[in-house]
Every structure is written in C-alpha cells, then in structure tokens.
N, C-alpha and C positions, 0 to 999 in steps of 0.2 A: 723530525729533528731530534738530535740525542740529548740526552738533558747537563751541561758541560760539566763536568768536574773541577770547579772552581778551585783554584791555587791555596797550599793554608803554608803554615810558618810553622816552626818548632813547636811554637805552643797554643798554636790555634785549635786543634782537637780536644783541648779543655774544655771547650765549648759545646763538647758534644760527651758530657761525661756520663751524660741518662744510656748510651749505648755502650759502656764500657764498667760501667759500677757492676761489684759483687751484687749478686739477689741475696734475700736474707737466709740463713739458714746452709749461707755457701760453706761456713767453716765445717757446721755440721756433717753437712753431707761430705766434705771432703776428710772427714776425719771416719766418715766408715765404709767410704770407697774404699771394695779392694784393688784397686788399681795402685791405688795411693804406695809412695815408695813407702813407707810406714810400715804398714802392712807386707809389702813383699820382702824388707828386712827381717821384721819378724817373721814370716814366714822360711827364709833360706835358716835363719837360727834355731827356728824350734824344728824345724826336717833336721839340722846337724844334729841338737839334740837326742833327739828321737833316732837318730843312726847311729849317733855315737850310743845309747841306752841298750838300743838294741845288739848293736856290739860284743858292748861288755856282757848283756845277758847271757847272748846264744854261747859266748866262750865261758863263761863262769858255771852258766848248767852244763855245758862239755864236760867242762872239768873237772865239776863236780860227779855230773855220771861216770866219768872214767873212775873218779877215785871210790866211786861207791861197789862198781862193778868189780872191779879188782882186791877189794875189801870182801865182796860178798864172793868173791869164786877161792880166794885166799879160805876166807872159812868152810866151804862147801868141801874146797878139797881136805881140810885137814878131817870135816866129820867121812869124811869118805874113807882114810887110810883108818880112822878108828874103829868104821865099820867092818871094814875089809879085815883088822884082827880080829875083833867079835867074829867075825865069819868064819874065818878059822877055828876058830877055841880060842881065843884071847882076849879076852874082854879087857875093855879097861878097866884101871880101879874106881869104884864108885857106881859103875853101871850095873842097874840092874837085869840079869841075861833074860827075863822073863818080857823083857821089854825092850827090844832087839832096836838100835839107831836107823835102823836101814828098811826098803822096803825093795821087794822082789816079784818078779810075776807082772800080774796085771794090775798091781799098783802104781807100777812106773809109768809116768807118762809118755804116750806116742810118738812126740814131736823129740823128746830126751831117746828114747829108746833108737830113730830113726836116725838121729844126729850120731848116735855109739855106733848103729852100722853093724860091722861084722868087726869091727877094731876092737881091741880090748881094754882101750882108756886109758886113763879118764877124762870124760867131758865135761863140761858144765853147759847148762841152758837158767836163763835167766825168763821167773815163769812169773807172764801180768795177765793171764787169762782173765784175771778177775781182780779189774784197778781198784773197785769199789772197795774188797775184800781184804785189799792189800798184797804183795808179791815175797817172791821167796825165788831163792839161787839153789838150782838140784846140780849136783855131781852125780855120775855114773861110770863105772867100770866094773870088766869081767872078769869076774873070778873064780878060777876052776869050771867056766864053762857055766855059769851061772851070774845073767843080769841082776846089780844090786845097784841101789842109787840111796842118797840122802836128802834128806832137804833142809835148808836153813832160813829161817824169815827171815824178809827183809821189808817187812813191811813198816817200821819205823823208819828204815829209811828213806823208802821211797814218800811217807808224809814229810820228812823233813824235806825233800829234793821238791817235793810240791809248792813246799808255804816258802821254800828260800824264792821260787820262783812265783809267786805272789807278791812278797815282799818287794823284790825286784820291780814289777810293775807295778805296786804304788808308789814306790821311789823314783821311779822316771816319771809317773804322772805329776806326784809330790813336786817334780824336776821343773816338766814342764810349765805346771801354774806359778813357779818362781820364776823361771828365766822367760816366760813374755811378756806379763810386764815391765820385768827391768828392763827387755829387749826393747818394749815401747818406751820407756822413760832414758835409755840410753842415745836413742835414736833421734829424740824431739832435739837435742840443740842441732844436729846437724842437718834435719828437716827444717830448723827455724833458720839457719842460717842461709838453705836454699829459697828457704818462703821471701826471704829478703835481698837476695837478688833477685829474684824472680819481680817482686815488687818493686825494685828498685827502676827493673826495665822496663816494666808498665808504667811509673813514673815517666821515664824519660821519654817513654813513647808516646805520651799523651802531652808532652810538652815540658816538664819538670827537666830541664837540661844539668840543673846544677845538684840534679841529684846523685846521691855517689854511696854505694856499700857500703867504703871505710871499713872496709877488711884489712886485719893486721894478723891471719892466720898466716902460714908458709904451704896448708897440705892444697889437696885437688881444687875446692869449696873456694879458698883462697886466690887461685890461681884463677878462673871464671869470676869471682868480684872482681876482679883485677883487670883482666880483658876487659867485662864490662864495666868497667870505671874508664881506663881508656879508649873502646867505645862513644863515650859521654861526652869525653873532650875532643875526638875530633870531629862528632857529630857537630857539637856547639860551637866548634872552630868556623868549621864550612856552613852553619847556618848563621853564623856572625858575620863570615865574608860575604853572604849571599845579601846578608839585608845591610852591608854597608855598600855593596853594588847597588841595590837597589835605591838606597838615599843619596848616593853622589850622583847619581843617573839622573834622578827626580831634579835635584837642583841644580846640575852643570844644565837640565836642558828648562828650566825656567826660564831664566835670563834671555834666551833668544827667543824663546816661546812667547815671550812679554813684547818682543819686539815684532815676532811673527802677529799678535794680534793686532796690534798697532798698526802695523802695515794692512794688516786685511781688511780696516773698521776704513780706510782712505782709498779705495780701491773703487771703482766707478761702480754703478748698479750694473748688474748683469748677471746671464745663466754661469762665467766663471768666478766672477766675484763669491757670486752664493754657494760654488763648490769648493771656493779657497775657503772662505768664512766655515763651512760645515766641517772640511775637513781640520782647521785650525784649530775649533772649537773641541772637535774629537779629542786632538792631542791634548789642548789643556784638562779637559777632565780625565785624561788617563795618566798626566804627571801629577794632578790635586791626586786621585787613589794612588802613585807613587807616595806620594809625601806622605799620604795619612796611614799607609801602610808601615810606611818608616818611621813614624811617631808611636802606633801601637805598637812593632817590634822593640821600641826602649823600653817598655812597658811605664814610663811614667807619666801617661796619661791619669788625671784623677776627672773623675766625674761632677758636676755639678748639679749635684740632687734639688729637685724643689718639687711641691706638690702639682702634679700634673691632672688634668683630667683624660684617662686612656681613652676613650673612646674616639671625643672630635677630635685627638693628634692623629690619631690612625686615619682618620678618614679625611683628615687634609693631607698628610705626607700622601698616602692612594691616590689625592684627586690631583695632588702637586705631579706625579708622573705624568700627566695627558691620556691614560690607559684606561680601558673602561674595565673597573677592578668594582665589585663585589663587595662591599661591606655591611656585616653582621654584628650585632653591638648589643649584648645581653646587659638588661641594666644601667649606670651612672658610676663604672668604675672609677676612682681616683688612685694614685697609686703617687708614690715619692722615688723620683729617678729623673734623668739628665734630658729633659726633652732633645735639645739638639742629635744627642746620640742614637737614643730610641728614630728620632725621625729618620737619620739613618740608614738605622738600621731594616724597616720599616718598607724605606724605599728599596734600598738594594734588593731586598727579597719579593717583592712586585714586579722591578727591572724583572729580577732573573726569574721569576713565575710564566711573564710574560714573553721574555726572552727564546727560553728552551723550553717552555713547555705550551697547554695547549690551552685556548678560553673552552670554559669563563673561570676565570681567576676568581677564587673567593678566600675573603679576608673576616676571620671570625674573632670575636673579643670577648673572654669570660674572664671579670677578674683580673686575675694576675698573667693571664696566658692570650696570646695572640698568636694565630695559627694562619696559615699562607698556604693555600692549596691550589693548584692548578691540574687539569688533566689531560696533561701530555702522556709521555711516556716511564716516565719517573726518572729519580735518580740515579744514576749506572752502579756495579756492583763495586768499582773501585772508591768512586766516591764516598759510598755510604761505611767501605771497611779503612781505608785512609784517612778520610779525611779531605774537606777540599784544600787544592793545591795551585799557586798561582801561575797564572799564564798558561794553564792548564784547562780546558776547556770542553772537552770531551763531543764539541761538537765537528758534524763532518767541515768544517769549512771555518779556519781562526778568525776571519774578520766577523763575526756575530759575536763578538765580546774576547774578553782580554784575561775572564778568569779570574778577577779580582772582586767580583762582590759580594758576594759568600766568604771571601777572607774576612774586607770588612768587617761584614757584618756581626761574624764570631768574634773579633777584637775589637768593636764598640760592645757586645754584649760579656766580655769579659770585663771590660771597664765599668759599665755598670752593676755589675753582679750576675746576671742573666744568665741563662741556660741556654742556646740554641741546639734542638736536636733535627735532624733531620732524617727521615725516611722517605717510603714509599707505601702507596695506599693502593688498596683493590677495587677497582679491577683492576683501575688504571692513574696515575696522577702521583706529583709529588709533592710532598707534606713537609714544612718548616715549621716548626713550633717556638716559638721564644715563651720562656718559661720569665719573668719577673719576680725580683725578690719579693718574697709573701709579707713583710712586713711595711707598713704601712700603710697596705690600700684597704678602701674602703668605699661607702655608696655615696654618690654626693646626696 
C-alpha cells in the first residue's frame, strides 16, 4: 500500500522547515559559484573590457607603425638622394667624402637587393633581423648601373613602439583590476534585489502568504516583483476560498450529523444498526478534522502550555489508538507544551504509521524529539517535495483515510512551536520526527 500524501494548507509546509532551510555556509558558497549571475556579469564586462582594450591597442600600434614606417622611409629616401649626389661628385656640404653615406656591393643586404630586382628604384626595406640589436629603414637604387643603398636607425624607435605597447597592457590590466570590482559592487543591488524575490517566493511557498516584494522600481526586476506580488494575492484568494469551503462544509453538515447520531444511538441492535453507527461515527470524525482544520487555517489558535511529562503522554495517546505501537522512552523527559495538542498530534501520526505503512510501528522519545517510524514503503516523492495535501491520499483506493492527519498534525505542531519533518529511511519505512521547543524540558 502506498504511503498517502496527506492534504496541507498554504501554510502547513512551515512545519517542515528542517527540509527547506539554507545549510550554513549557503551564502558563501554562493558568492563564489561561478554560476552565480554575479559572476557572469562580471564576467560579460571584463571580456568587453578586454575587447574593447584590445581594440584600441591593435589600432593605436597600427597606427603608430604606420606613422613610424612612413617617417623612417621619408628619411631613408632623403639619405638615398644625398647619397646618390655624393655618387656623382656632389657631396653635400658638411660631409666628409672619405666617409662615403652609402654602401655598395656586398654590403647591401639580400632581401633589399632582391626587393630592387632589375628596377632602378628606389626601394625601401624595413630591416629587424636583429630586434634585440634594434632596427633601421635601407633605401636603395641604381645609379649608372651600380647598386647603392643607405641606412637609417630606427632603433629608438622601434623601443619607443615596444614600451608604448607595454604601457598599453598595463593600462588595460590597470583597466581591468578597476572595472571588476566596481563591476561586482555595481551588480550587488540588482542581485539583492533578485535575492529578494527569490526569497520573497520561498516565503510564500512555504506558507508566508502575506508576503510581498514591495517593489516600487518600473525596470525588468520590478516587473517580476510585481507578477509575483500578484501571484501572492491570488494564491491567498483561492486558499482563503478553499478553507472557507471547507469551514461552511464542516458546520452546514454538523447540524444534521447531530441528529444522524441521535437517530443511529435509537436504532434496534443489529448487524445494520452497527453499520449505520460505524458509518455515522466515520462522518463525525471527519467533520471534527473539518472544523479543527478550519480553526488552524484562522491561525488563531494559542496554545495552552503547562509542564508535561513526555514520556507517559506518548505512551498513553499510542495505547489510546487500540494499535499495537512500539514505544521507546530514553530517560524522564519533561518538557512545557499543550498536552491536548501534542496528544494529537501523537495520535494522528500512529493513525497514519499504521495506516499506510507497515508494522511494527515504533515510537522513540529522546528529549525534546519524538520520532514515528514504521516500515512500509515510505513517503511518495510528491509528498516529501509538497508538502502533504488534504483529501489527498496517495493511496490506491480513497476510502483508507481522507488525507487529513498529517495536515493536522503540522497545524497543531505549529501552534505549539514544533517542528514536524518528515522523510523516508533505508532500506525501507517512513519517518516523522516532531522536533519540540528546547526550552524548558528537562529530567524529572
């Protein structure tokens, strides 16, 4: 038999907040997930960065080698026309002729002489045989049938076109260690602002109906608080209409239920009398969990604390079932909480131990924790990630219960303070834990 998915209310998965709470250390790790949109902001920013950097670099050294190369061919050729009058007999003035501008023969280099061809110029080659050494711009052309060339350094300039592109790639690194942090510090309101919707719908999903963004932006961010704000309200619309169905239901069918038992308790002995009475009695206890369902959805039930001793209540609500139920009792707990509630609570989870799942039912007590295990087949997957749900039962066949005692039992253990979580245990079997406030118990 399946183990049912008992019915919950808007705010009955409060009760199960051990299966839905941050672990510690969540903010951490989510602050250096790369996944994190954080990160992939920053991320899209400093790649623009870094294109834009690069950009500007590869056009600025363009354009600087252009001006450098046109600069150093501009001079190349002028030492070439002054050589080409030295050549002739004309020196210029100031030059010494023992010391000729020009070199000829097998001074010229290869790749210059090959670039001249059989033309008669002039050419320029721009020569980095030797970057380490530094570079120089040669001119060549023929004159009278004889290869002459010049040469001009340009090795100052080629260190300046080095360190300008040095500079450049400190300046975008410089770039970079500026614009990710602010990229991070630009980012965090608009990640805080999704952190809280986000939070906002885990609120509301865990039961917090009246929880609301209160977003007064106009952009994207704004528009999604807004949805889920109105989200909020017609959810709590139609779970307000659900649980005033269920309280006018409860009490339009009291009244005659009052009078259906009445009639059944005067009804002669017999095998039908004892099936009208059984079935009779069926209904009244399923409009009492109406009504008491309808009390906890107002939420103003308050609890009536007084010092209880946990053990013997556990073990009389278990023996008050008729079910042969397992109890485990570490110690002479006391504890300050609502008996009637707890007994309850106590029973319903017995009931449904016993119900849907499989003996031997066992009931353990340490403390502040009472724990309900049976080994059936455990709790279904919808259950344990919803929440249970009323009239909802998950078993093959709706007449084995109605789905409501696990509602219960989470909105008497909200009333009291209480935790209820619920899982499933290996191999096999499922597990109900009621967690009790730690304050005030102790050992008799």
């Amino acid at each position: 038999m399946r183990r049912p998915t008992a019915p919950g209310t808007g705010a009955a998965p409060s009760a199960r907040t051990a299966v839905h709470r941050a672990p510690p250390g969540r903010a951490l790790r989510r602050l250096v997930d790369p996944r994190s949109l954080r990160w992939k902001i920053t991320a899209a920013v400093a790649a623009a960065a870094c294109a834009m950097a690069l950009g500007i670099g590869v056009l600025v050294h363009h354009s600087t080698e252009v001006r450098s190369m046109s600069i150093g061919r501009a001079g190349a050729l002028r030492e070439l026309q002054a050589a080409q009058a030295e050549f002739r007999g004309h020196p210029s003035a100031g030059r010494n002729p023992a010391e000729p501008g020009y070199v000829t023969g097998d001074e010229i280099p290869d790749q210059l002489r090959d670039l001249l061809g059989s033309r008669s110029g002039p050419v320029t080659w721009y020569d980095t045989r030797k970057p380490a050494q530094g570079a120089s711009m040669w001119a060549a052309a023929r004159v009278d049938g004889t290869v002459m060339a010049v040469q001009t350094d340009m090795t100052t300039d080629l260190f300046s076109r080095q360190a300008l592109d040095r500079h450049m790639k400190y300046a975008a690194i410089a770039t970079l260690a500026v614009v990710v942090p602010l990229t991070l510090l630009a980012a965090e309101p608009v990640l805080r602002r999704l952190r809280r919707v986000a939070a906002t719908a885990r609120r509301i999903r865990h039961g917090e109906l009246d929880a609301r963004t209160a977003s007064r932006h106009g952009d994207e961010i704004g528009e999604i608080s807004s949805a889920v704000d109105h989200m909020a309200d017609a959810l709590r619309e139609r779970l307000r209409a659900e649980q005033r169905f269920t309280a006018d239901v409860a009490h339009e069918l009291r009244t005659p239920l009052t009078a259906l038992v009445t009639s059944a308790s005067l009804l002669a002995e017999g095998e039908a009398a004892h099936l009208v009475r059984d079935r009779v009695q069926a209904l009244r206890v399923l409009v009492d969990d109406l009504l008491e369902i309808s009390r906890l959805d107002v939420g103003t039930e308050q609890a009536e604390v007084r010092r209880v001793p946990l053990g013997e209540l556990v073990t009389e609500s278990a023996q008050r079932t008729g079910l042969e139920t397992r109890v485990l009792v570490t110690g002479r707990p006391v504890v300050h909480t609502d008996p009637r509630r707890l007994d309850r609570i106590v029973t319903n989870l017995v009931l449904n131990a016993h119900r849907h799942g499989r003996p031997p039912v066992e009931v353990t007590v340490d403390a502040t924790s009472i724990v309900v295990r049976d080994h059936g087949s455990g709790f279904p997957a919808d259950l344990l990630a919803h929440g249970p749900r009323r009239f909802h039962t998950g078993a093959a066949e709706r007449g084995r219960g109605h789905g409501l005692g696990l509602t219960i039992a989470i909105g008497q253990a909200r009333v009291i303070g209480a935790r209820l979580t619920l899982a499933n245990t290996t191999p096999d079997g499922a597990v109900a834990v009621l967690s009790l406030p730690p304050g005030g118990s102790q050992e008799l």
